[in-house]
N, C-alpha and C positions, 0 to 999 in steps of 0.2 A: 299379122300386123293390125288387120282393122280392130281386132279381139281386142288387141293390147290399147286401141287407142280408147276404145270402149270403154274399158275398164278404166282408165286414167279421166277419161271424162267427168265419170262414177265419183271418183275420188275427191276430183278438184270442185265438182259440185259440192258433194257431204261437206268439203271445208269451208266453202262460200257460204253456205245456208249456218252451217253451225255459227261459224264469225259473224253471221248478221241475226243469230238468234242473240248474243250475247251484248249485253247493253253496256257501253264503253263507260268508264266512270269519267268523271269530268273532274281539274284540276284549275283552279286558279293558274296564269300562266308565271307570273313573279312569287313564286314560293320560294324561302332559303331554303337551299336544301340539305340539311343535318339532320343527325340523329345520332342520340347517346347512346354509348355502346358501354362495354367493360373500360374501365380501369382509366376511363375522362378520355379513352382515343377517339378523336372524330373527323369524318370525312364529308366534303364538304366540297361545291364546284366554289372557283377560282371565281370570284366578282360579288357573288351570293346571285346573280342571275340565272334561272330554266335556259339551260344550254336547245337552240333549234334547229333542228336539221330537214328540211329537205329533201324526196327521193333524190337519189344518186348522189350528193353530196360530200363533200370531202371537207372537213372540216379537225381542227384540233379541240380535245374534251383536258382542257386543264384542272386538275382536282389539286385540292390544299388539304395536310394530313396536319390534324394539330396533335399536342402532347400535351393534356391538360392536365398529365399529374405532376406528381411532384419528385417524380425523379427520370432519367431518362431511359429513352426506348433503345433497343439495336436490334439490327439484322431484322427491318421492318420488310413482309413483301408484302405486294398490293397484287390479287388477281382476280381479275372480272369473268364473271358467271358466264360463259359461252355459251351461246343455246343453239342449235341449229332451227326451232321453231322459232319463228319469227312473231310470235305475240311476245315473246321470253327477249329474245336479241334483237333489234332493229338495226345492229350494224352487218355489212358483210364479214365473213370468217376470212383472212389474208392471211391470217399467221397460223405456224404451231401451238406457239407458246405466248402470251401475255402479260408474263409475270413481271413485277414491276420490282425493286430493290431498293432502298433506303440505308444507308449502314448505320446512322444512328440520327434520334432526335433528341434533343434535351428540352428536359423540363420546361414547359410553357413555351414551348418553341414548338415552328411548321416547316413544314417540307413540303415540294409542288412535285407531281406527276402529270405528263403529257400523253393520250393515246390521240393517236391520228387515224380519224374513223371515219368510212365510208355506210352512208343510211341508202339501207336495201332500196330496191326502186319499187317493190310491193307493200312498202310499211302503209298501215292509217292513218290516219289526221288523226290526233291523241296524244296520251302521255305514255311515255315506258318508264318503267322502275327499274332501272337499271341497276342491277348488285356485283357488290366487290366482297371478296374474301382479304382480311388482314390478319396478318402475324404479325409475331412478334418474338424472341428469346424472352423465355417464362413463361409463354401463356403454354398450354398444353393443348387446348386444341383454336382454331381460326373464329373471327365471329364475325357477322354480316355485317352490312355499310350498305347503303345505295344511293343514286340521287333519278331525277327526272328530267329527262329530254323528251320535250317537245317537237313531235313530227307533222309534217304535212306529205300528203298522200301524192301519188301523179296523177291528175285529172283524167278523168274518164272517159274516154272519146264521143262524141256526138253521136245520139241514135238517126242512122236516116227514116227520113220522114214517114208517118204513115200514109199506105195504100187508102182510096177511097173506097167508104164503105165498110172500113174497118170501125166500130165500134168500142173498141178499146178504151177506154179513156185517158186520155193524156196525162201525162207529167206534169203533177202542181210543184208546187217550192216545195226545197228539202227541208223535211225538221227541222229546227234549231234546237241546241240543249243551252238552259241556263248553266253557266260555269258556278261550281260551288265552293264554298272553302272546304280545302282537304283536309281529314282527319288523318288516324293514325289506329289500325287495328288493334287490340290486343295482344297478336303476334308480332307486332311489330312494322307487319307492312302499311303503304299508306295507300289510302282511299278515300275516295270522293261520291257526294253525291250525283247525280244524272238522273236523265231521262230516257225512255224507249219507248218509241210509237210503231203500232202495228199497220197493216194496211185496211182500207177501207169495204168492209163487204156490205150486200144490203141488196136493195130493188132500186135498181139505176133508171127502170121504163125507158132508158133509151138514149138518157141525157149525155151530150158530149161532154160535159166537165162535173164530174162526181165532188161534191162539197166535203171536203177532208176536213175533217177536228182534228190542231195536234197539238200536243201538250209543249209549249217552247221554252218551259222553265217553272221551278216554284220555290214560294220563300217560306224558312216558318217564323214563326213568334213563340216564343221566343229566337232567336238567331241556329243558339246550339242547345240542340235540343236532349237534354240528359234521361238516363234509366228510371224510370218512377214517376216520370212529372208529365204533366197536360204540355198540349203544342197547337198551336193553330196553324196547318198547313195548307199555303195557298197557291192553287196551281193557275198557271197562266194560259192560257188556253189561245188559238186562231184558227181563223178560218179561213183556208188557203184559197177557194173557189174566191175571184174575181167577179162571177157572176150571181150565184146563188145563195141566198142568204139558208140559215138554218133554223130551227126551232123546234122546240116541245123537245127539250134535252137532259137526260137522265142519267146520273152519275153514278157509278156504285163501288165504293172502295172496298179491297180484300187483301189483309196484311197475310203473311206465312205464317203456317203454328213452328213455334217453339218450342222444345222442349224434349227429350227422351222418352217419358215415361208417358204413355197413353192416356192413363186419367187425368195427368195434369196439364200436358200439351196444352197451351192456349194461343192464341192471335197473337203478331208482337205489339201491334197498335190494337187498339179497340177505341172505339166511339166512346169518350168523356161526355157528351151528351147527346141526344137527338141517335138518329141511326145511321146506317153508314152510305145513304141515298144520297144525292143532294139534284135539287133540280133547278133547269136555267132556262128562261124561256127564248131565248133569242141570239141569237148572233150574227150578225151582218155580213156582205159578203166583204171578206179581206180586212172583216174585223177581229176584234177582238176582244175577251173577256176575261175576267178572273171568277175563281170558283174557290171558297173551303168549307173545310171539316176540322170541326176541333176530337183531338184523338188524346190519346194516350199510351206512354209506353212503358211495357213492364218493366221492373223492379228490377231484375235478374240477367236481362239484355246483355249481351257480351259487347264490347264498344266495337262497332264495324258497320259500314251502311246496311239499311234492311228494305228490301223491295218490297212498295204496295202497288195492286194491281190495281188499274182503273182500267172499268169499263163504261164505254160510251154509246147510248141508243139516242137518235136523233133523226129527223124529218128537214127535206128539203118543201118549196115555197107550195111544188104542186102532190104533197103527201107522201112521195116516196121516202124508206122510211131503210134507213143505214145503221150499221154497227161498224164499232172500232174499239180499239185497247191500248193504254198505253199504261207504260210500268215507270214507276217514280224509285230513285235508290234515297232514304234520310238516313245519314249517317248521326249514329245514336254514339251519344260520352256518357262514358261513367265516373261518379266522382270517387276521388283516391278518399280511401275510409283506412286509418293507420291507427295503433296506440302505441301509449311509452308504459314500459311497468315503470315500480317504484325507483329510485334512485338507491345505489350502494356507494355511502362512501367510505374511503380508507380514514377517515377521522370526521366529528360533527363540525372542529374547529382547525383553522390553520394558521399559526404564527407568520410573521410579516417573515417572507424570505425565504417560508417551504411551501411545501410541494404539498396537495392531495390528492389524490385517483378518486374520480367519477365515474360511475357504469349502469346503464342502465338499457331495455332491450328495446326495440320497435318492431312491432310485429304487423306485416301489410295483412289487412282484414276484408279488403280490395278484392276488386276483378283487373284491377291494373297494375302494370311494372310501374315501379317509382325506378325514376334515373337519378344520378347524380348526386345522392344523397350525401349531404356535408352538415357538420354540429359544431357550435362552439358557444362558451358559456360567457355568460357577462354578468357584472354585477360588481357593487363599492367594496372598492379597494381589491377586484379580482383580477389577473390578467391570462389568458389560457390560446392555446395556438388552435387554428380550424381542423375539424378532424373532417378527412375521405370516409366516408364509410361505402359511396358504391352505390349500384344499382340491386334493388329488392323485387324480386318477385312474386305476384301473388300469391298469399299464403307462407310466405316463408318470414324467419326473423333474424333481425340485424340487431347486432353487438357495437353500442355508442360508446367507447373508452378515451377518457380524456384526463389528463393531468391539469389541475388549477395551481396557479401561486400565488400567493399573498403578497400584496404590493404595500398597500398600508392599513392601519388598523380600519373597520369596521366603527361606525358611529351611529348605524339607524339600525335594523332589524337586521341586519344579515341577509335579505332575499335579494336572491339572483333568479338568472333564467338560464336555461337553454335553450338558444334559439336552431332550429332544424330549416334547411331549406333542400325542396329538389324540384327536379322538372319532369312533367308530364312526356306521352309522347312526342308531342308537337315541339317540343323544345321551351313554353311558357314556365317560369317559374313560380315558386308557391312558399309560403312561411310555415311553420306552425311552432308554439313555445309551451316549454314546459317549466313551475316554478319550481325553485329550491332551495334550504335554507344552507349557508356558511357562511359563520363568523370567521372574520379574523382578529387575531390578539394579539397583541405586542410580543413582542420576543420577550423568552425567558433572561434573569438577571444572570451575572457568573458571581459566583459565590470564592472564587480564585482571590490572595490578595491581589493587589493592584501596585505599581509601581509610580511615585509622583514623581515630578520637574527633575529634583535634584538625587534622585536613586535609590529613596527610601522607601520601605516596605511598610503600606499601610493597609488597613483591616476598615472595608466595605463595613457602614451599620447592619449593625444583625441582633437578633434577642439576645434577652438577658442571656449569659453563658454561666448556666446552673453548674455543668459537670465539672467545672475549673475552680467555683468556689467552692463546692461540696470536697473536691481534692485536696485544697489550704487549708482550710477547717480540721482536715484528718491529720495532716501534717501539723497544724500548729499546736491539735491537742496532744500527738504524739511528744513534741518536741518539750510543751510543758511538763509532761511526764515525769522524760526522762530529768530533768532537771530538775523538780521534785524529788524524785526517786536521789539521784545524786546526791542531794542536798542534807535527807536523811542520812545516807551511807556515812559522808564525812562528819554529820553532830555526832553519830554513834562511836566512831572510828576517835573523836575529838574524848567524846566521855571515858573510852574505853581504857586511853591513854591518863588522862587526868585520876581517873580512878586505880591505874597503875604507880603513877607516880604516888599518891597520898600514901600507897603502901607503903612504900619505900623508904617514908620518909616518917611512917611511924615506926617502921624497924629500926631505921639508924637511931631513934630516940629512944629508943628501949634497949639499944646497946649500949648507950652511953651512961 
């Protein structure tokens, strides 16, 4: 028995010290909590407010499923990621089964799910990412959703007092972390920046209250700080000793190397100017000061917070002379980098009342997913409906296919656009347009006759009509012809008889 408790002691320490190596990211606490998934389904807590819970709490998680496409869902379930580690789950395990059921949602319509959940009585003060698996009839396999509950820890009992004598040094105020805006990793999950401060070591000579530096927040400049660009990061610094001021203080920033390949490995940040020292002479006691460095971050950065190290050498009033560490998380964005190829269309021009096919490709050139990607064309006398196209992953390309129709004839150049829009991970929205030329032209004439008022059959103006007079002309010489030709027959036929007769009539005078 003692072995076993030995051994469990062992354990539950390793886990203490690892959870307190590891620097909790920090979350604004009113975040919406969405994210674009496949096919415009999104899952989202009921109000748009960070649901808070509590040790031992019992409370209801109401989530709203929307249906942002354009035809409806069925056979929706909804089931949350159970973890039995409690950094992963912050609820108790009560059930079997979890799964939640929908039978159907229609088009631009939502649906509410209720879990009634009890928050561990060991949870941290923090955010959990809480994930849900969704189906649906047609998708072939599930795809992730989450949102964030905010927890509060159960207070930690009172140390009694120390023995005289004990030299120890007392318990200053705990750190504080400046709260950040959350980003959104590459992967999808989301993250924040924070702070972690180490403890205090150095040559105390003896003093009952050790002068703590800790880092209780920092800002940069720009805001959001992107892949490629300068930042000036300003850390906020106190000094928790009530009595003893600090001085002659020595800063030294150390970003992590990046990269795979050993030659090219480099810092993610590096010094944009100056080097990566900075020094401060003074702090007061239970004061406070601000410290920067203007950095830089590479080009190729994957979007997800990146830990720099600071380290801190410092002297109290009567020369004793302290060390301490504290680690900064700056979440790094990248910007969405896309192209369109050329445009193919099914004709250069379209008659008022048809139809022409538009196609052309976008290809993410990005370290980012593009969500929600939607197209539709504008332009005089066009009129065309929005195309889905969906969510792009980096590196891959997407097929923009749209039908345009001619509404009324074109009178200036024919340029149109197509305008493109999606959202980043955060859910912020974005334009981009591409131009294009198409005329339209009036409808073709019908060359059919036409029927007037009163039911007569009339002949639409049209050219000269050569082949009908060329046809008269043949007939009319034919018909001179023959009546020429006839008109011989009978003189001859007339002579032949006259010439008959004169015989006749010189024989009867020569019989007589």
């Amino acid at each position: 028995m003692r072995k076993f408790k030995r051994t469990l002691a062992l354990v539950v320490s390793a886990v203490v010290i690892g959870s307190a190596a590891m620097p909790a990211p920090v979350f604004a606490e009113n975040v919406t909590q969405t994210k674009s998934v496949k096919a415009g389904v999104t899952l989202k807590v009921k109000g748009g407010m960070t649901p808070a819970y509590k040790y031992g709490e019992t409370k209801d998680l109401t989530l709203t499923i929307a249906n942002n496409t354009e035809a409806s869902i069925e056979n929706v379930r909804i089931t949350p990621r159970v973890k039995a580690s409690i950094d992963k789950w912050p609820f108790e395990i009560d059930k079997v089964d979890y799964e939640s059921k929908i039978g159907k949602i229609e088009a631009g319509k939502t649906a509410e799910i209720t879990y009634k959940l009890t928050a561990r009585d060991a949870i941290k003060d923090g955010y959990y990412y809480v994930k849900f698996d969704v189906i649906y009839d047609g998708l072939e396999d599930s795809f992730e959703q989450g949102v964030f509950v905010k927890t509060t820890a159960k207070p930690e009992p009172e140390k009694p007092a120390e023995e005289p004598g004990n030299t120890q040094p007392p318990a200053n105020d705990p750190p504080t972390q400046q709260p950040q805006d959350p980003i959104q990793s590459g992967d999808g999950g989301f993250y924040g920046g924070g702070v972690d401060n180490a403890d205090v070591g150095g040559d105390d000579q003896g003093i009952t209250s050790v002068p703590r530096v800790i880092v209780t927040g920092f800002s940069t400049e720009p805001k959001e700080v992107k892949a490629g660009s300068n930042f000036k990061l300003i850390v906020h610094l106190r000094n928790t000793s009530k009595e003893t001021a600090v001085r002659n203080m020595l800063f030294d920033f150390n970003a992590p190397t990046e990269g795979s390949d050993a030659n090219t490995a480099s810092p993610a940040f590096l010094p944009s100017s100056g080097s990566s020292t900075v020094y401060l002479e003074e702090i007061a006691a239970n004061g406070t000061k601000d410290i920067s460095i203007d950095l830089n971050a590479k080009m190729d950065l994957v979007q997800k917070p990146y830990s720099i190290d600071m380290s801190m050498k410092y002297e109290d009033k009567s020369g004793g002379q302290f060390e301490s560490s504290s680690s900064i998380s700056v979440p790094i964005k990248q910007d969405a980098r896309f192209e369109f190829s050329e445009f193919e269309l099914s004709s250069e021009t379209i008659e008022v009342g048809s139809e022409v096919n538009v196609m052309c490709s976008l290809y993410n050139m990005g370290r980012i997913k593009l969500y929600n990607v939607k197209a539709k064309f504008e332009g005089e006398g066009l009129k065309s409906k929005e195309i889905f196209v969906g969510n792009v992953e980096p590196g891959a390309t997407a097929t923009i296919d749209g039908m345009v129709t001619g509404e009324k004839e074109t009178t200036g150049d024919g340029k149109a656009k197509m305008i493109v829009t999606y959202e980043d991970e955060a859910g912020s929205v974005f334009t981009a347009e591409k131009e294009l030329v198409l005329l339209v032209t009036p409808p073709m004439m019908n060359d059919m006759p036409t029927v007037d008022m009163d039911g007569v059959m009339t002949e639409e103006e049209k050219a000269f009509p050569v082949i009908p007079v060329v046809v008269l002309v043949f007939l009319a010489a034919g018909i001179g012809a023959f009546i020429i030709i006839r008109k011989r027959k009978q003189k001859k036929s007339q002579m032949e008889e006259e010439d008959l007769l004169e015989d006749e009539l010189n024989r009867l005078t020569e019989d007589e």
